[in-house]
C-alpha positions as CSV (number, residue, x, y, z in Angstrom):
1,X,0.0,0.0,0.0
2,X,1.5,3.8,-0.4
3,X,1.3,6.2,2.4
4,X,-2.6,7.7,1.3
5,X,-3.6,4.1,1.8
6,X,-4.6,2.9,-1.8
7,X,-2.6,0.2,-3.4
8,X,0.5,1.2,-5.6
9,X,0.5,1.3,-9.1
10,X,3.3,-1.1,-10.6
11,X,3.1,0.0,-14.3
12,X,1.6,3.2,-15.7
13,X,-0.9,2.7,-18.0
14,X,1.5,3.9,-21.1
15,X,3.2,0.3,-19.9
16,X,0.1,-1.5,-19.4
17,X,-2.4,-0.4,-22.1
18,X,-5.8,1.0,-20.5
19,X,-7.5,-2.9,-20.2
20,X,-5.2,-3.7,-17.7
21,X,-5.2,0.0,-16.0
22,X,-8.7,-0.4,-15.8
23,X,-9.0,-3.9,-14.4
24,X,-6.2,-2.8,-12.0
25,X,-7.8,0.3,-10.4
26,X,-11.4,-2.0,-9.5
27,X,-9.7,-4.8,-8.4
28,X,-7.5,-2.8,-5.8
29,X,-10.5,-0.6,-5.3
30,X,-12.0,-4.1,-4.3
31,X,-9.6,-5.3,-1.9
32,X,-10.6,-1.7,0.2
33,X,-14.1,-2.5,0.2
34,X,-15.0,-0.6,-2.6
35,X,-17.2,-1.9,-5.8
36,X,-17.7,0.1,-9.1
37,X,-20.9,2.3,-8.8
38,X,-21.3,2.0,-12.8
39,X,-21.5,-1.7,-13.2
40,X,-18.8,-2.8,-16.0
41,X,-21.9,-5.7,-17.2
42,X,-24.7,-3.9,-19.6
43,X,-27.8,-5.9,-18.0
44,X,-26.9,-4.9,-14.6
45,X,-25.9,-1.1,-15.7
46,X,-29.6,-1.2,-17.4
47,X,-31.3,-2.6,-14.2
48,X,-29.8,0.1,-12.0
49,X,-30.2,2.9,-14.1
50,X,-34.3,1.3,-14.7
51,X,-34.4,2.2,-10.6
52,X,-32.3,5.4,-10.7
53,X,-34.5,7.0,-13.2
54,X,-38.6,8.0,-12.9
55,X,-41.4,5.7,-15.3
56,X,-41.6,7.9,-18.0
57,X,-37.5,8.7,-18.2
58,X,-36.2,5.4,-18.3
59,X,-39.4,4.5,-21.0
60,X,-38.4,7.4,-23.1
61,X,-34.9,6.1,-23.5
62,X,-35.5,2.7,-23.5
63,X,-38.2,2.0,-25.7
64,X,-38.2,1.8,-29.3
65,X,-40.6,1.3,-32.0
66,X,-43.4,-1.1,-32.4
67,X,-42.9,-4.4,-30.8
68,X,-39.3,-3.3,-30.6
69,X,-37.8,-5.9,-32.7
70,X,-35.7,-3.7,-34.6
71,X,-34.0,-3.2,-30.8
72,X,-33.6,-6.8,-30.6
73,X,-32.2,-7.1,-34.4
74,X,-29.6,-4.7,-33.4
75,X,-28.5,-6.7,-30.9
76,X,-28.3,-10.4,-32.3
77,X,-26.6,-9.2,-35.6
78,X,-23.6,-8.6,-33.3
79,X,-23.6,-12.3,-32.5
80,X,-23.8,-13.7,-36.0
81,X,-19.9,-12.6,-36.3
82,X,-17.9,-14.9,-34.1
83,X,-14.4,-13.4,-33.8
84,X,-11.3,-15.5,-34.3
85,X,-8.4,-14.7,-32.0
86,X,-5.0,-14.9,-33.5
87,X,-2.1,-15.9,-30.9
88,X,2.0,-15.2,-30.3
89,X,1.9,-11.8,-32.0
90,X,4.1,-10.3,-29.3
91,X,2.6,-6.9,-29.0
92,X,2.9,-5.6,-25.4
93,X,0.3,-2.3,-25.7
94,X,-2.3,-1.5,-28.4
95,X,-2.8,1.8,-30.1
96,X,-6.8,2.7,-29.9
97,X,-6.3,6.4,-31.7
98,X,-8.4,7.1,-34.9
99,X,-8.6,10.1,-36.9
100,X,-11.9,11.6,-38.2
101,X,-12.0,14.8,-40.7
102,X,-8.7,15.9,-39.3
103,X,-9.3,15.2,-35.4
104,X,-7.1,12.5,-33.8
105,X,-9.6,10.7,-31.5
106,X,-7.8,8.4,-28.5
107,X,-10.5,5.9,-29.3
108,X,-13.0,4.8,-32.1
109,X,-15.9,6.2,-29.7
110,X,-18.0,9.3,-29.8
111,X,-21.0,10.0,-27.7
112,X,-24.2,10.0,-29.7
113,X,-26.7,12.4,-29.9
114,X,-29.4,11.9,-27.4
115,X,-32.1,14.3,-26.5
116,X,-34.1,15.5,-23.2
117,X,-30.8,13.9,-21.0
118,X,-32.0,15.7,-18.1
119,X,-34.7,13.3,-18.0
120,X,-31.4,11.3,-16.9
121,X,-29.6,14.0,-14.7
122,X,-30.5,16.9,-13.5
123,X,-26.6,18.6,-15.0
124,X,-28.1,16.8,-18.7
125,X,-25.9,17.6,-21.4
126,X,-23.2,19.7,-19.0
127,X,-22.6,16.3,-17.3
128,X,-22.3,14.2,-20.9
129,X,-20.2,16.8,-22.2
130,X,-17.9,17.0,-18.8
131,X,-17.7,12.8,-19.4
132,X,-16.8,13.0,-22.7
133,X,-13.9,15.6,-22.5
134,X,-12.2,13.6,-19.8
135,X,-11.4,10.9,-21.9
136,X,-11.0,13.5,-25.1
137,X,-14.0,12.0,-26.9
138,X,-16.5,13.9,-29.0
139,X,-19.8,14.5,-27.5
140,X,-22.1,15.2,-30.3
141,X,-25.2,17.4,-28.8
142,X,-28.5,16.9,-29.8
143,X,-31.1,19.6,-31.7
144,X,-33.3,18.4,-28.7
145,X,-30.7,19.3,-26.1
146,X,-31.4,20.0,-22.0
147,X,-29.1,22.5,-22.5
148,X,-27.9,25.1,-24.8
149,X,-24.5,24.5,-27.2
150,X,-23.3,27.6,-26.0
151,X,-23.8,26.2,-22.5
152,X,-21.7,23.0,-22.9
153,X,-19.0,24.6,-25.2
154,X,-18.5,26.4,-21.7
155,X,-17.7,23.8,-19.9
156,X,-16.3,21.2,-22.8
157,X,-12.7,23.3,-22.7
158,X,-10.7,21.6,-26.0
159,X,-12.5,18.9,-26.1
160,X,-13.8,17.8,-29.6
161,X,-17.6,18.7,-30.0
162,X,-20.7,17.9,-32.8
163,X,-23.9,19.1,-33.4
164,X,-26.6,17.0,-34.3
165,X,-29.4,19.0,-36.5
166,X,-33.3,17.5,-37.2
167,X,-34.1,19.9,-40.0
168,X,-37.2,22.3,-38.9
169,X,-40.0,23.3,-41.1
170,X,-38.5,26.7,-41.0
171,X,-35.3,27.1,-43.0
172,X,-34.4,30.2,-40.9
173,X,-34.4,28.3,-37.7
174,X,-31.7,25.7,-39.4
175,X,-29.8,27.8,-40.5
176,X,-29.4,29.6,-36.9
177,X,-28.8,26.2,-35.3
178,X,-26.1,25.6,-37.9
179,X,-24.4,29.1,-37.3
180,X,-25.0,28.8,-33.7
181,X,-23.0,25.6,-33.9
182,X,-19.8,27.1,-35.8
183,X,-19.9,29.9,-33.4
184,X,-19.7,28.3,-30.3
185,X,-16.7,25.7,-31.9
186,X,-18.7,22.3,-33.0
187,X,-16.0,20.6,-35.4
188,X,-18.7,18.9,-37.4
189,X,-22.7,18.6,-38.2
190,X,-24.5,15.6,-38.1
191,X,-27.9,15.5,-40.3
192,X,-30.6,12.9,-39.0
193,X,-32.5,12.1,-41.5
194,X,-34.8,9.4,-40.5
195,X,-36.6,11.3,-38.0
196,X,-38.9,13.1,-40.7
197,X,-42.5,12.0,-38.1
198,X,-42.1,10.3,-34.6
199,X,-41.8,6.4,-34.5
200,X,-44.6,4.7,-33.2
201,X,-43.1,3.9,-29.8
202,X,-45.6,2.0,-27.4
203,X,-43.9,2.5,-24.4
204,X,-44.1,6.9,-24.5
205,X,-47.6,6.0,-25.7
206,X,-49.0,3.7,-22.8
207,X,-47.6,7.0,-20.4
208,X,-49.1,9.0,-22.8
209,X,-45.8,11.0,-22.2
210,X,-43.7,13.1,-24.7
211,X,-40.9,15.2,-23.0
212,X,-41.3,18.0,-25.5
213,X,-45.0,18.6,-24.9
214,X,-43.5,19.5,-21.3
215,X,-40.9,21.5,-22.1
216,X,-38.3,19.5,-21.9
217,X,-35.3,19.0,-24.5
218,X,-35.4,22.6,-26.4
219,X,-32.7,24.5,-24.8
220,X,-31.5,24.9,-28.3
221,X,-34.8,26.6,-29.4
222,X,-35.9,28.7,-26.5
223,X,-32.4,29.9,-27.0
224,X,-32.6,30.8,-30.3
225,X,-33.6,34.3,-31.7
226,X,-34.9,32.7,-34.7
227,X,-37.1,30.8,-32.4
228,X,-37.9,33.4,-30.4
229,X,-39.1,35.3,-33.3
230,X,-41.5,32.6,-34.0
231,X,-42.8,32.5,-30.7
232,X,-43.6,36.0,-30.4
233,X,-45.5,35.7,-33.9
234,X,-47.6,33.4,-32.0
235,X,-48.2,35.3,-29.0
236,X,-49.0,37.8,-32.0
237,X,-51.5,36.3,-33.6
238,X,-55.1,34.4,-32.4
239,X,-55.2,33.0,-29.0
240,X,-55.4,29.1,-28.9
241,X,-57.8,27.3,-26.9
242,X,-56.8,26.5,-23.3
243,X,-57.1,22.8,-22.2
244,X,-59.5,21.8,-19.6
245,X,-58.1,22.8,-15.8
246,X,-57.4,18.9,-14.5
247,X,-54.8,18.0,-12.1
248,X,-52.4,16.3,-14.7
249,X,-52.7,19.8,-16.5
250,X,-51.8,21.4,-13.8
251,X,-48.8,19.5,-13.0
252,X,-47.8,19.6,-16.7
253,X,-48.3,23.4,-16.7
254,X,-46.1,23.4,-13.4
255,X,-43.3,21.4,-15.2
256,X,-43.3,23.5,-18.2
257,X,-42.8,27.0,-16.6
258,X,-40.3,25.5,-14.1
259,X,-38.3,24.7,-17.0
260,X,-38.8,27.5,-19.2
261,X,-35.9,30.4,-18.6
262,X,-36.9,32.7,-16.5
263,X,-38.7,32.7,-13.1
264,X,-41.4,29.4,-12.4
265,X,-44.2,31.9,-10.8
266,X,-43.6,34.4,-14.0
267,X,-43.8,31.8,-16.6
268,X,-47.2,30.4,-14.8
269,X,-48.6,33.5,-15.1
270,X,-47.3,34.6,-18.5
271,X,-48.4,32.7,-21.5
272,X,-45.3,32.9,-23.4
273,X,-43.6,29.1,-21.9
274,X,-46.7,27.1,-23.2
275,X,-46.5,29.4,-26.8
276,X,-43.0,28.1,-27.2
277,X,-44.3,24.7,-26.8
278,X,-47.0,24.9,-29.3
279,X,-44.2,27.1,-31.6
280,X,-42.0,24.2,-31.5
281,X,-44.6,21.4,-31.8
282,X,-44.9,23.1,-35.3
283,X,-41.8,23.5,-36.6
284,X,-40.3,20.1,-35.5
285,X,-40.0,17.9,-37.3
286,X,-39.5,18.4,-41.1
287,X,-42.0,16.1,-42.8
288,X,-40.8,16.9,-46.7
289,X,-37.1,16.3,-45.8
290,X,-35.4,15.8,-49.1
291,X,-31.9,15.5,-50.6
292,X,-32.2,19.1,-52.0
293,X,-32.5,19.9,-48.0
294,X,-29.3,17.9,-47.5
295,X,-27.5,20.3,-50.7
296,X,-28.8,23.3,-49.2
297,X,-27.1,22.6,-45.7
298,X,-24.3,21.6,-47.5
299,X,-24.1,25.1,-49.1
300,X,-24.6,26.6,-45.3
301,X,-21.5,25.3,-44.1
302,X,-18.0,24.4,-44.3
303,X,-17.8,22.4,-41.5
304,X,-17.6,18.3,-42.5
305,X,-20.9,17.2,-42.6
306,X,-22.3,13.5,-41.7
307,X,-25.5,11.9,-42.7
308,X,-27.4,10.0,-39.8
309,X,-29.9,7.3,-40.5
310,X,-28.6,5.3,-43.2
311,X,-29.4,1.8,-44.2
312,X,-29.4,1.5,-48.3
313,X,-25.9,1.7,-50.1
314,X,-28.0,3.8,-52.4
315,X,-28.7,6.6,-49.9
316,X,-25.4,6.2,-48.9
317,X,-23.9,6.9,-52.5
318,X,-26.7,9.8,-52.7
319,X,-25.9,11.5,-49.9
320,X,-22.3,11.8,-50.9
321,X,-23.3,13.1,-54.2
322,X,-25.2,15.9,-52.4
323,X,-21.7,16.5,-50.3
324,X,-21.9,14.6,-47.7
325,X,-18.6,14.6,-46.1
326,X,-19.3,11.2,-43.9
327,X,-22.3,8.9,-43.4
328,X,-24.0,7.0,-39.9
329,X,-25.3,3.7,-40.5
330,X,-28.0,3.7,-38.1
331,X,-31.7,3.2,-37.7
332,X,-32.0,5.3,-34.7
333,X,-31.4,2.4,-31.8
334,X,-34.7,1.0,-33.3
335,X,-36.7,3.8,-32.3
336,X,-38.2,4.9,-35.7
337,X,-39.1,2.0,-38.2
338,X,-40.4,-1.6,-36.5
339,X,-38.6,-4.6,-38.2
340,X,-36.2,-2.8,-40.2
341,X,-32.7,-4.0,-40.9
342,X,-30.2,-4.2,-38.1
343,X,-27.3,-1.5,-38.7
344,X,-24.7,-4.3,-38.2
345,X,-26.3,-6.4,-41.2
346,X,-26.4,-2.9,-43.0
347,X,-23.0,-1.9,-42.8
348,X,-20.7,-3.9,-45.5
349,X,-23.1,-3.1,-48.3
350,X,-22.5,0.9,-47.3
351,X,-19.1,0.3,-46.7
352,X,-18.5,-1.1,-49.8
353,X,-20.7,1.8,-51.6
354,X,-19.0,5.0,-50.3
355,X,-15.4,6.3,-50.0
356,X,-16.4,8.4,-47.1
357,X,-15.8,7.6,-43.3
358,X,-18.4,5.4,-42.0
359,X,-19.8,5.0,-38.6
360,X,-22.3,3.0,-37.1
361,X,-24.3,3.4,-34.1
362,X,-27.1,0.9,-32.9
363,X,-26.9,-2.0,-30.1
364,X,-23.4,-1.6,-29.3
365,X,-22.7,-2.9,-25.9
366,X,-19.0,-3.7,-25.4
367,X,-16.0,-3.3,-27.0
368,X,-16.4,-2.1,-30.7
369,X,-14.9,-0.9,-33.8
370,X,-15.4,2.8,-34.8
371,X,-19.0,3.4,-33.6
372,X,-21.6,6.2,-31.8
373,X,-22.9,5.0,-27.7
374,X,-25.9,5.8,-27.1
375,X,-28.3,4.3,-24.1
376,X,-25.3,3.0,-22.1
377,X,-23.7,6.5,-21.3
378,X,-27.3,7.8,-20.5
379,X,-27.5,4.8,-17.7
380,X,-24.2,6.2,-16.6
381,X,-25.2,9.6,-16.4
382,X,-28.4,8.3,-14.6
383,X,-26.3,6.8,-12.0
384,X,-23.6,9.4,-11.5
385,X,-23.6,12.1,-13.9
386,X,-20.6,13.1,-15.6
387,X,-18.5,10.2,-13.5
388,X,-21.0,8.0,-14.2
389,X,-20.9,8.9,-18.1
390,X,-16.6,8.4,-18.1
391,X,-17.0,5.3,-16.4
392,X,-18.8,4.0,-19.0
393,X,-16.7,5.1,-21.9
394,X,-13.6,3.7,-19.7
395,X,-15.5,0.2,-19.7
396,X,-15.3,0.3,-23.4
397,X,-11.7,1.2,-24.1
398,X,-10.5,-1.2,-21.4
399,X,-12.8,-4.0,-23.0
400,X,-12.0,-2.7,-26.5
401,X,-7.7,-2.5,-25.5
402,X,-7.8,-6.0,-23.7
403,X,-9.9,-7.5,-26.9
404,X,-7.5,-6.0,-29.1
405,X,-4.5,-7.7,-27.2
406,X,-6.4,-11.3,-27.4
407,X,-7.0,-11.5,-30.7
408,X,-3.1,-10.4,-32.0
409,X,-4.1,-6.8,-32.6
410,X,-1.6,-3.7,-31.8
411,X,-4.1,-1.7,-33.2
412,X,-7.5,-0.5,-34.5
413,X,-6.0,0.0,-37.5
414,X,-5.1,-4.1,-37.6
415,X,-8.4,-5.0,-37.3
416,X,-10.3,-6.4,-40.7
417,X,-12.5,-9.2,-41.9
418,X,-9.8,-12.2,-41.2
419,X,-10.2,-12.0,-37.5
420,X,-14.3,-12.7,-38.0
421,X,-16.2,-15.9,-39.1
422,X,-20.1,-15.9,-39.8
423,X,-21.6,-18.4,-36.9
424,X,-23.4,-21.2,-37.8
């Protein structure tokens, strides 16, 4: 033991790799009594983040569409590729770094978009991006944000940052999201473009609970002067029908002015919090989403641009025509389209279609190849905010780093089809 008590460190982690570091620092956290409070194990990180979280938080990140087998497919393509571990390679550490669109990344891991996080943690997006930067990944922040870009870039410091945009029915109001993001240092935009109507998603549905209809999850527009603009058209123009006085309204009405900006007891007695609801009800999303959308944002930027949603090589070519600069296989954690292909099954025929950088997102659970995390860092950040949300990506570079040294690898870059065989 050293003199502050905790066991000694034999090898730094340069020596080591970060598997081993990581391994080493639980186990001698173990012999003092002490067990992880982000379980390494997915099931049990899911269980305790079901009981950290309220009903309707831990449905709306959960669920998916339909019967959710599009969830499930996600999962069980991962286990038709069995992987074959080569042996006696020597190699001592492994290098994990990557490089997208000029950024050298320590790892092939980025957090993925995910709105209304402070249905997670109370910090929401602060605490992701705080996560994130401490193991120098990119956080990409969500158009449905708890929290405001300008807020995080605050508290981000160097670390790498995206912006994820859902097109609105108002041009203007993209276009401020898109300048907002170059302004406050985003280093790339991320189009989603299968996200043109909700998913039918049973479990928000039995609640009869959408976050947005509270406000929750648009910081980015109640920040926005566009927005603003929009809203005060509103307040401008007839005045809508009031819903019937009930207790859930009540509660609702409570909720929404509480997390409007401003004062709670102004916004309940000023209209303007439920306006900006209704305002943004009717500009998101973008029904008519089209690839001369997709040209036009090209056109609005310089920044590299990625296209979010993918499935079809064809779109995949298309998209690049149209400038895309990158593409995300993805078919939004099974949230939008019931039964549609797994992103895993989708990948080698858009591989094989683009000359682009390609990511993938969807069902990823453990140590992977270049991808986007999703549901996983939220249970972290359910269970202990922005330490909760680095455990979590810690997990997966150790897992990633030891996997790497068991199958003969010395780095990401060794990896490739010969170490995988289709199971029977």
């Amino acid at each position: 033991p050293s003199t502050d008590g905790r066991l000694a460190t034999v090898r730094s982690v340069s020596d080591v790799g970060p598997g081993r570091a990581r391994q080493g620092a639980i186990y001698r956290d173990g012999v003092l009594g002490r067990r992880p409070k982000v379980p390494a194990s997915f099931p049990e990180l899911e269980r305790r983040a079901r009981r950290a979280m309220s009903r309707d938080a831990f449905a709306y990140v959960a669920g998916s569409a339909g019967d959710e087998s599009t969830a499930r497919a996600n999962r069980a393509a991962f286990d038709r590729w069995r992987i074959v571990p080569r042996v006696l390679r020597g190699h001592q550490t492994r290098d994990l770094r990557v490089e997208l669109f000029g950024q050298r990344l320590p790892a092939p891991l980025l957090l993925a978009p995910v709105g209304v996080l402070e249905m997670a943690h109370p910090d929401a997006d602060l605490a992701a991006a705080r996560g994130a930067a401490a193991c120098g990944l990119p956080f990409v922040q969500s158009s449905q944000a708890s929290r405001s870009m300008e807020q995080v870039a605050a508290v981000s410091g160097s670390a790498p940052r995206w912006f994820q945009l859902y097109a609105s029915a108002v041009d203007e109001l993209s276009d401020s999201f898109v300048a907002r993001a170059e302004a406050s240092g985003c280093q790339a935009v991320v189009l989603t473009v299968d996200t043109t109507v909700l998913g039918w998603r049973p479990r928000d549905l039995d609640l009869g609970y959408l976050p947005f209809a509270r406000g929750k999850g648009i910081a980015q527009y109640v920040t926005d002067p566009v927005f603003q603009r929009l809203v005060d058209e509103r307040l401008a123009g007839p005045t809508s029908p009031r819903p019937p006085v009930t207790a859930g309204a009540v509660r609702t009405l409570f909720e929404l002015s509480r997390g409007y900006p401003g004062r709670t007891t102004t916004n309940l007695r000023a209209p303007r919090a439920r306006a900006a609801v209704e305002t943004f009800i009717d500009v998101f999303p973008r029904p008519h989403l089209s690839w001369a959308d997709l040209e036009r944002l090209r056109a609005k930027t310089p920044l590299p641009l990625l296209v979010k949603g993918l499935s079809h090589p064809d779109d995949a070519r298309r998209a690049v025509e149209c400038g895309a600069d990158g593409v995300i296989v993805s078919n939004h954690g099974g949230r939008q389209v019931d039964g549609a292909l797994a992103s895993t099954d989708a990948l080698p025929a858009v591989r094989a279609a683009v000359d682009v950088p390609v990511l993938v997102d969807n069902g990823v659970r453990t140590g992977a190849d270049a991808v986007l995390v999703g549901r996983p860092y939220v249970y972290g950040l359910a269970l202990d905010g922005a330490a909760g949300v680095t455990a979590v990506l810690q997990n997966l570079i150790a897992e990633l780093d030891l996997t790497l040294a068991l199958v003969g690898a010395s780095a990401v870059a060794d990896l490739s089809t010969d170490l995988l065989v289709a199971s029977p």
